[in-house]
Every structure is written in C-alpha cells, then in structure tokens.
C-alpha positions in Angstrom: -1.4 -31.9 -4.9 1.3 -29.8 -6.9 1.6 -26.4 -5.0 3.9 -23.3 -7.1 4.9 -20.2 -5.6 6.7 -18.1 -8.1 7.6 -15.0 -6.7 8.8 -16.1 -3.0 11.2 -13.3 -3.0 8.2 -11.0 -1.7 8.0 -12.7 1.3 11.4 -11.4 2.1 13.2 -15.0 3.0 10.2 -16.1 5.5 9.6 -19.8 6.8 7.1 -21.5 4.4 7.2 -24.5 6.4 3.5 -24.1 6.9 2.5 -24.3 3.5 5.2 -26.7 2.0 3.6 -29.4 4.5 0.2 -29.1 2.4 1.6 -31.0 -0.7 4.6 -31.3 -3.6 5.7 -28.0 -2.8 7.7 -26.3 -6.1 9.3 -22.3 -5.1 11.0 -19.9 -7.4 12.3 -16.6 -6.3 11.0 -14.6 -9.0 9.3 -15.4 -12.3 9.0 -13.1 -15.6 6.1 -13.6 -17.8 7.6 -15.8 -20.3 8.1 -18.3 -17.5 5.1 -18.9 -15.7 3.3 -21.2 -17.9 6.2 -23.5 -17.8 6.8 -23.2 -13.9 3.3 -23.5 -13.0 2.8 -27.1 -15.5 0.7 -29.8 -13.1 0.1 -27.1 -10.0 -3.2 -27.6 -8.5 -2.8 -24.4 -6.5 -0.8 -21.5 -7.4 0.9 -19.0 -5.1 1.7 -15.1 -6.3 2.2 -11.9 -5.2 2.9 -9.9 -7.9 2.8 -12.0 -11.2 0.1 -11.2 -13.1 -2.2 -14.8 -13.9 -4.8 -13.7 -16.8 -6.8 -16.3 -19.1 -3.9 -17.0 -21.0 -2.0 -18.6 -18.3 -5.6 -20.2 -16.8 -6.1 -21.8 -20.1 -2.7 -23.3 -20.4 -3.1 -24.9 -17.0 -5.6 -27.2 -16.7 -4.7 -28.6 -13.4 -5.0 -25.1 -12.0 -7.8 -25.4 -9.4 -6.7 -22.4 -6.9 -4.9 -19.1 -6.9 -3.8 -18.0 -3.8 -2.7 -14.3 -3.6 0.4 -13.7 -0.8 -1.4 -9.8 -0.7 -4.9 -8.1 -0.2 -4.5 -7.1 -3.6 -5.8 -9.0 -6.5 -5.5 -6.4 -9.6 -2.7 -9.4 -10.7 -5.3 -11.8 -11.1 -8.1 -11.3 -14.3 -11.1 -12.5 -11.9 -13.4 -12.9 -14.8 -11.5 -15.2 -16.6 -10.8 -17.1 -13.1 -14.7 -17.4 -12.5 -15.6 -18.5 -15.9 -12.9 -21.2 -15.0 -14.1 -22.3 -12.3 -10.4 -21.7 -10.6 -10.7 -19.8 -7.3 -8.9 -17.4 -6.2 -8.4 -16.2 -2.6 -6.6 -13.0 -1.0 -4.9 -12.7 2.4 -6.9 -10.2 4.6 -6.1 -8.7 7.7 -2.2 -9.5 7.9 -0.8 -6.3 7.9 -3.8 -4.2 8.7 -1.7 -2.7 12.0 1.7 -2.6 10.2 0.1 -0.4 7.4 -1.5 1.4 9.8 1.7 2.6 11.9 3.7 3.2 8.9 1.0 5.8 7.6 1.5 7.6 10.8 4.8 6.8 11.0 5.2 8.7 7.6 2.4 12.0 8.7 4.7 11.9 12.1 7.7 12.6 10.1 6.7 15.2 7.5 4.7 17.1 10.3 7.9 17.7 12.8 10.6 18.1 9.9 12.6 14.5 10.8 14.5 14.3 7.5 15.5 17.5 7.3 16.7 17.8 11.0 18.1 14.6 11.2 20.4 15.4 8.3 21.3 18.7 9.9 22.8 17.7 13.3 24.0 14.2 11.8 26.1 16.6 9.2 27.9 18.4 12.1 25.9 21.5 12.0 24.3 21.5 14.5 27.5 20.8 16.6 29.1 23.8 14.7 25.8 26.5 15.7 27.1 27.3 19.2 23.0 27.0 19.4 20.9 24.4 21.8 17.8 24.3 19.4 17.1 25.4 15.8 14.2 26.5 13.8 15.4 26.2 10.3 12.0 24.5 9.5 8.5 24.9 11.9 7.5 21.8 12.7 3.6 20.8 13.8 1.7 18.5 16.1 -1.1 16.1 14.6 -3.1 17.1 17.6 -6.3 19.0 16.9 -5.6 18.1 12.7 -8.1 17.2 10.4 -7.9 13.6 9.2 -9.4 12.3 6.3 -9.3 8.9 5.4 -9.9 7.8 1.5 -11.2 3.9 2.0 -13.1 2.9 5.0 -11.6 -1.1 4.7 -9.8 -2.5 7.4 -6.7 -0.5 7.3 -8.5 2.9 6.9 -10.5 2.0 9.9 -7.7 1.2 12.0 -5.7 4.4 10.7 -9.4 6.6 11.6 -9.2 5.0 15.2 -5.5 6.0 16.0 -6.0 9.0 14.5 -8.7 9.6 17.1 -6.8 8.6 19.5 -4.1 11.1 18.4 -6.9 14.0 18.8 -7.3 14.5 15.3 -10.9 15.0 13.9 -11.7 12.3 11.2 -13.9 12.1 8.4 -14.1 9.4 5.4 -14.2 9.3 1.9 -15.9 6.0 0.2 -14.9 4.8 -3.1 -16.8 2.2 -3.2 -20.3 3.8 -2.4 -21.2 1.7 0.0 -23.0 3.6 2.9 -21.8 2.0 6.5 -22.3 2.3 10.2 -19.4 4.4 11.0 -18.7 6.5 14.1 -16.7 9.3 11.6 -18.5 11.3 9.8 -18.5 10.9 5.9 -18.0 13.1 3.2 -17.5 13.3 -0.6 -14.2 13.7 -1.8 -14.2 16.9 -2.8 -15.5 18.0 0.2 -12.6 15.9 2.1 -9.9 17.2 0.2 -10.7 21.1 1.4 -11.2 20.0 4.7 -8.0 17.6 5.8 -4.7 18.7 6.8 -3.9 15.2 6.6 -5.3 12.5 4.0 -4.4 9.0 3.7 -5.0 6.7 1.2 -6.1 3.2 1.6 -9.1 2.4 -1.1 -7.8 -0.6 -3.7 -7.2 0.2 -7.2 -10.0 0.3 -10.0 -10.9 1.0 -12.4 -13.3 4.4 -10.5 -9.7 4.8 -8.3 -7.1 5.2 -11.0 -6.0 9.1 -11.1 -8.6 9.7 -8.2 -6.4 12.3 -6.9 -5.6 14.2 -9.8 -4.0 17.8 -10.4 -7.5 18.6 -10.1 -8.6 17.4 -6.8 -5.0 18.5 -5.0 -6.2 22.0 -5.7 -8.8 21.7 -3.5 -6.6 21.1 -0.8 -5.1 23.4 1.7 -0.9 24.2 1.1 -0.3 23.1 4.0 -2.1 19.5 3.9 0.5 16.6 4.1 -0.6 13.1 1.7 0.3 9.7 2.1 -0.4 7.0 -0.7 0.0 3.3 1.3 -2.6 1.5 -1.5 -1.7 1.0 -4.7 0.2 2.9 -7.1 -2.0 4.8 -9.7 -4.5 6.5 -7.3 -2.5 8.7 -6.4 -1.1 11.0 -9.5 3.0 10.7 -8.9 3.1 14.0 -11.1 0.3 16.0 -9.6 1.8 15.7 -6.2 5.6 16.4 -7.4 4.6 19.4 -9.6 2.2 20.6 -6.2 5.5 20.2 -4.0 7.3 22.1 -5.9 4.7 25.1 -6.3 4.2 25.1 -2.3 0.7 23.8 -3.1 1.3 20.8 -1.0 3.2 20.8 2.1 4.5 16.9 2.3 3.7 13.7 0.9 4.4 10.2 1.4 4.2 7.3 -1.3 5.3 4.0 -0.6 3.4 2.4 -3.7 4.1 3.1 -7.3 2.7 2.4 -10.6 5.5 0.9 -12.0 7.5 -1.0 -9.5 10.4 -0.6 -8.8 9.9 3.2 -9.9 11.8 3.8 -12.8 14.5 6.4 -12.1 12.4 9.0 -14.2 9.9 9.5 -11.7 8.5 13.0 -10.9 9.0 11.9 -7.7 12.9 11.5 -7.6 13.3 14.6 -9.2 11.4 17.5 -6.8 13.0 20.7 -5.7 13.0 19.9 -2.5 13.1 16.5 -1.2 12.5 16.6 2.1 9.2 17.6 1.6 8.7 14.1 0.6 9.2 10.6 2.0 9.0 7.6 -0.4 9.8 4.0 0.5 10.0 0.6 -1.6 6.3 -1.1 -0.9 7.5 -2.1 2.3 4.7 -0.8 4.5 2.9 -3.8 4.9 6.7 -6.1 5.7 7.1 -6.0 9.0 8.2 -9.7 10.2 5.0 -10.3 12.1 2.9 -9.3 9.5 4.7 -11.7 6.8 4.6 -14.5 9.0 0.2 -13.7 9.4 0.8 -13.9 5.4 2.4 -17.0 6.1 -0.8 -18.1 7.8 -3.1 -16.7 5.7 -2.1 -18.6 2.1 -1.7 -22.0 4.1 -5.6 -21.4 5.8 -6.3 -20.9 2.3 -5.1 -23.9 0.8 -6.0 -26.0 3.9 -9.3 -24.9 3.3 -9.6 -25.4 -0.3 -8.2 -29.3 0.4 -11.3 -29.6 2.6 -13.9 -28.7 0.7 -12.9 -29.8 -3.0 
C-alpha cells in the first residue's frame, strides 16, 4: 500500500515513524498544485493538511482509496466529489482540543491586562527611567465576573465554556450549526450574544452559513469594550471589520490566529491598525504545541490502520 503525504512541513519536523510503518511511505515537504497529481501517482492513501484534493485530482488517481486529513478541518477536500468516488476521507479530532483551548485564553489573558504593551514598556528601559514602582499607562481588567460567549459548541468551544467557568466568567453559546444540545450554558442567537459578551471566541468550522458571520454589522452590536478572538478558520471572522472597529474604539482587543489567505499577505487590514497593541495575531499555530502534533501523529496512523482493516 503506497502512502503520500505532501505537505509534512505542517507537522513542524514530527516523528512519522508511526505511520511510515503502515506501507511504502512517500513524504514531500510542501507541494503546489501543479504537483500533486504527479506526487500522489499509485498512493492508495493520501495524507494533507492544507492542499486542497478536488475531483480533478480524485479522477486522475485511480488508486486513491483514502484521504487522510493531518487537521479537523476538511474545507481542502471537495467531499462530494470524494463520496461519489467512493474515496474516503477522514479528519483528526480531538488532538489539539486543550492546546486550542489555552491559547484562546492565553490570547483574552493578554489583551485584558495590557501584556504587549507593558512588556514593551519596561523591556525598553522606561520603566527603569520612571523613578515609579507601578504604572498605569493602560487599565488593565480581570476575566472574573465577564461575560463569555462562545460561537461553536464542538469540542474546543466546550472545553474553552468549561475553563471559562472555571475562570468565574458567565457563559453562553452561539450554534451555527442549529443543532439544539444538552448543554449546561445557556444558549443564545448571535445577535443576542454579540450585545451581551465582553468576551467572544470563535471556534465553529467554516461554511458556507459561517463565512463573513461576524461582519461590520454584527460587531456593532457589541460592546467597545468586548475583546475577540478568531482560533477557527480564517473568513468567519471579517479581518476588515475588526481592524476598521479597532481603530474607531468600537472594539477593545482582538485576537486572530487564522487567516483567509495564509500566510497573510502583507496588505492585511490587520497589519496596518492605529494601534497595535490592541491586537494580537499569530501564524496558525494555536493548535502546535508538541503534544498536540504528536496526538496528530496518532490520529492519521488510527486512520489508516483502520482503513487497512476493514477494506
């Protein structure tokens, strides 16, 4: 059995021992379009993380019996055309489900008690130079007693509602998928969410009912002083709302660590705002921690390992 990964660059130099035992194991560190027909000529099972596999590339590999996604993700992968293929295609789940989870609080921690801006401050000498023990240049605020709402009740939005909790903060949900659970938050419509949160995290997937959910429109329904953070996808979150709110003290902080063009293109909105420590952005590494890459690990060879026993 031929196995391909073409994009083992996003698994930042891990041990693939685990899935390179499974069969006649071909890697490549990155792959642009025009290659992966080529590449991926005889593979059985295909690895990706973020190269996109539609019915152009399924049709021109007939040996192609399983995709295995290295993310929860699978907007890469045109499922229709998959299905009518009969080619499967299977997702890692619950890998970095804590990771994600402590970087979004991570990120609220930070814009709520000033850390850029203060760190910059004594690390440039002035706060050596004040003569002063503490300084107030910016207030700073506890999470304790906030309003949290969480957009996407999956596993990651229910692990970021429980330490939220645990943090004191009152939490409420937002579905976009419409599904009506058992929760223990209380839910509410978007709308209604927005008005209410001081913070809101975002952790739904990205569709076609997500793209541009928070909009221009929807951010001015929240309160100036409401912090966001975007740890989904890129696109659900409008780049140029939240700059143009920044700027106009209609938002408070914001965090984005997905992007709908990656890598960002230096053109962003979001590279060019007034004032920048209002705003913390990082290079889709929320999920990366080394434990959580090695579950990934785990994941794609249960996947394949599975597939080999029931084909």
């Amino acid at each position: 059995m031929k196995i391909v990964f073409l994009d083992e660059y996003t698994l930042g130099g891990a041990n693939l021992d685990p899935i390179r035992s499974l069969g006649d194991y071909v890697g490549y560190s990155s792959t642009r379009p025009e290659e992966v027909i080529e590449r991926a000529e005889g593979a059985e099972v295909l690895i990706v993380n973020k190269v996109v596999i539609g019915a152009k590339e399924m049709d021109a590999l007939p040996s192609l019996r399983l995709i295995c996604v290295a993310a929860t993700g699978v907007n890469n992968i045109d499922l229709e055309a998959a299905s009518a293929r009969n080619i499967l295609v299977r997702n890692a789940v619950g890998y970095s489900t804590h990771t994600v989870a402590e970087a979004t609080f991570g990120s609220v921690l930070a814009l709520l008690r000033q850390n850029t801006y203060y760190d910059r401050y004594v690390k440039s000498g002035a706060y050596s130079a004040s003569g002063e023990w503490v300084n107030f240049d910016r207030p700073t605020h506890r999470l304790w007693g906030k309003n949290w709402g969480v957009i996407g009740m999956g596993n990651i939005g229910r692990k970021v509602a429980s330490l939220a909790s645990a943090f004191g903060c009152n939490v409420a949900y937002a579905s976009t998928s419409g599904t009506n659970r058992t929760e223990e938050w209380e839910r509410k419509e978007l709308g209604d969410l927005l008005a209410w949160a001081d913070v809101v995290s975002v952790h739904c997937p990205l569709t076609p009912v997500t793209k541009g959910l928070i909009d221009t429109e929807q951010i001015a329904l929240m309160k100036p002083s409401a912090v966001i953070v975007n740890v989904a996808r890129g696109g659900i979150v409008v780049e140029e709302a939240v700059a143009r709110a920044l700027d106009n003290g209609r938002l408070a902080g914001a965090a984005f660590d997905v992007y709908p063009s990656e890598p960002m293109p230096a053109t962003s909105p979001l590279l060019h705002t007034a004032d920048s420590d209002k705003l913390l952005l990082s290079p889709h590494n929320a999920w990366s921690a080394v434990e959580s890459i090695e579950g990934l690990v785990e994941c794609i060879a249960t996947n394949i390992t599975n597939y080999q026993t029931t084909k």
